[in-house]
N, C-alpha and C positions, 0 to 999 in steps of 0.2 A: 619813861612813863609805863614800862613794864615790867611785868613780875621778872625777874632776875632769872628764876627757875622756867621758865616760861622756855623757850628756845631750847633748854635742855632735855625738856622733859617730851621735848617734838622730836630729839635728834634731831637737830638744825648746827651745823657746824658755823657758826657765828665769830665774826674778826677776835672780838675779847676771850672767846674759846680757843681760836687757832693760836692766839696769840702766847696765851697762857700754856698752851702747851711748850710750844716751841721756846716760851722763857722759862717753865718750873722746872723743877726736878724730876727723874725718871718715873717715880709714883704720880705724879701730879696730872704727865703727860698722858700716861697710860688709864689714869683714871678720869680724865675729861672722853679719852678717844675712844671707852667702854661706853660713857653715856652717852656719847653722839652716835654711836652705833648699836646701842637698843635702846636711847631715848626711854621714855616713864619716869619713873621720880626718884629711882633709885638711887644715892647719893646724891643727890641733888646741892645739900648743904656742904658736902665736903668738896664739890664741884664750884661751888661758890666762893667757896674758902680760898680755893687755888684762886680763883681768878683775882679773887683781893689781895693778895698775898703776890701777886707776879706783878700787880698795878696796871691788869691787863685794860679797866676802862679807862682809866687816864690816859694810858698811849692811844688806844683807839677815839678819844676824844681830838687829841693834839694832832693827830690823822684827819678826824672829820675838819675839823677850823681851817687844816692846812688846805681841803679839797673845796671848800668853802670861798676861801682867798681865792685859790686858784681858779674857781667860776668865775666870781668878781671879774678876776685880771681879763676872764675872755673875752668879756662882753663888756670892757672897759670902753674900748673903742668905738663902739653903736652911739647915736646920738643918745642925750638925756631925753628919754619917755616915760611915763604912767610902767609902760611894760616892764622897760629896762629897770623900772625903781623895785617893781615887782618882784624880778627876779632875784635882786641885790638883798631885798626884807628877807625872803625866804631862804637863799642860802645861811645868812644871819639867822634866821629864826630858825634853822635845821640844827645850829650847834649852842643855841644859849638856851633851850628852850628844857627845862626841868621838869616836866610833867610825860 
């Protein structure tokens, strides 16, 4: 639900950014690690590009669902409550949620 450029333009080193790096190419790396280190808007789009191009949010997706499950599995064991149901929407609702 946010601007894409957004986190980059904070210098915010973000999963789909680390991520990107560590899967692109030498240029790719170097130019995510420029804009999280003076952040502004500076390539912004060519910063974007990489991250599409490595399929950095789909892996960080397939990450979030997996940490999601893994909630789930903790608090499997608690009786069924109001709480417990709470907690189960919201991890769900942390990885389906498109806005």
């Amino acid at each position: 639900g946010k601007n894409l450029g957004d986190d980059i333009a904070e210098g915010k080193p973000t999963l789909p950014l680390l991520y990107a790096m560590r899967h692109g190419n030498q240029q790719q790396a170097q130019l995510i690690r420029t804009a999280i280190e003076q952040g502004g808007e500076h390539n912004i789009q060519s910063v974007i590009d990489a991250v599409q191009q490595t399929d950095a949010l789909q892996h960080v997706r397939i990450l979030a669902q997996q940490e999601a499950h893994l909630a789930c599995q903790a608090i499997a064991h608690f009786p069924v409550t109001p709480a417990k149901q709470r907690l189960i929407e919201l991890a769900e609702f942390s990885v389906t949620r498109d806005f």
